[in-house]
Steps between C-alpha positions, in 0.01 A plus 500: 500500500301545843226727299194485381626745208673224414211253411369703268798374286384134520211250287186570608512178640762557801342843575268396753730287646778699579264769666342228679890388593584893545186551739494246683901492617434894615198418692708254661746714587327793621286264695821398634666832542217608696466198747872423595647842372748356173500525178562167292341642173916443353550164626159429369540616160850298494338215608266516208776554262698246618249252423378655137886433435470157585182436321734633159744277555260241502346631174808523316604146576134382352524730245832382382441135574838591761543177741622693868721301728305387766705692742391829283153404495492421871631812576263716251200239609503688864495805432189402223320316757383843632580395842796756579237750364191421726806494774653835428099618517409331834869605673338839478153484569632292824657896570877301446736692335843391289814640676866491458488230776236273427506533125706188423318301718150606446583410105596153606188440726358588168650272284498187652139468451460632177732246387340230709154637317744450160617137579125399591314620235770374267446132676201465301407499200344701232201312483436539853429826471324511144800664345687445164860463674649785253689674761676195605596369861793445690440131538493473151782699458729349742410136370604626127833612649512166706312192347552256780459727767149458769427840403192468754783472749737714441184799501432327854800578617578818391135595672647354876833710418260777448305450803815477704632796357118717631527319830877598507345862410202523761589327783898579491526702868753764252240546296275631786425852338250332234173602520307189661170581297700510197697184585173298560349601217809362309432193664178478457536524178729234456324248656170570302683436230507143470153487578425703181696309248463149651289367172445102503456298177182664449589850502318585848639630751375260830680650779406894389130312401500363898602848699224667302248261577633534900528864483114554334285244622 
């Protein structure tokens, strides 16, 4: 329930942060309400819930030691990555709004790089990231269901078929009534994203390590 009623009904624990949650979503959209003139407080809150649903699924398969095809944890692992959140968020403080007409494809400009995010981050490793590995990968995953498969590989090329599919998406000339702010942010996006998982056999991250050094000194 959108209410902060509602919290008092949880641990002491989550309290805090589902006002914090509850707060800061309606500042949000009153600040955007009041600078572009809409109201995204219920695409907001269904973005949220979307993604607490995920993150269940993903505890009841740990919890219950429940192996997911790696199709079904591909396609839970985008919506967890928090990317088609922090997209639903910025669509609307960009003063973009979701339509009858630009619904389906304003999804999919979302989705191919949340599942390119998915793919990279799943590249790696656990270790790479100082993590114990308990909520799995795809690559692992897909090599269980396929032992002499270059899982490596296949995740390589379902990332081009993704990036054809968002160049398909942005630069299409039917798909002309996308928002072009929104559309290079989704691009953006994309292409930072290989920068930010690209770990070498050390765990470091070179190429991210390199634009930082060019961008501050």
């Amino acid at each position: 329930r959108w209410d902060l009623a509602a919290a008092e009904s949880l641990p002491s624990y989550m309290i805090s942060c589902y006002k914090a949650l509850y707060t800061i979503t309606n500042d949000i959209a009153d600040m955007v309400r009041k600078e572009h003139g809409l109201n995204p407080i219920n695409h907001l809150k269904q973005a949220w819930a979307t993604l607490f649903d995920g993150f269940m699924i993903e505890g009841k398969w740990l919890s219950t030691n429940q192996v997911p095809t790696s199709e079904d944890y591909l396609r839970n692992g985008v919506i967890t990555s928090g990317a088609p959140l922090l997209f639903m968020h910025l669509l609307f403080m960009l003063g973009h709004d979701l339509t009858d007409d630009n619904n389906d494809h304003i999804l999919r400009v979302i989705s191919c790089p949340a599942k390119i995010m998915r793919l990279w981050d799943d590249m790696g490793s656990a270790k790479d990231e100082l993590q114990e590995g308990l909520d799995g990968s795809y690559k692992d995953l897909y090599q269980r269901e396929n032992p002499h498969a270059d899982a490596e590989k296949h995740m390589l090329d379902m990332i081009a078929g993704e990036w054809e599919d968002l160049n398909r998406e942005c630069f299409s000339q039917t798909k002309s009534t996308l928002p072009p702010s929104f559309m290079g942010a989704s691009l953006n996006f994309a292409r930072m994203v290989s920068i930010m998982y690209g770990y070498d056999d050390e765990q470091k991250l070179p190429a991210l390590e390199d634009y930082t050094r060019m961008l501050l000194f």
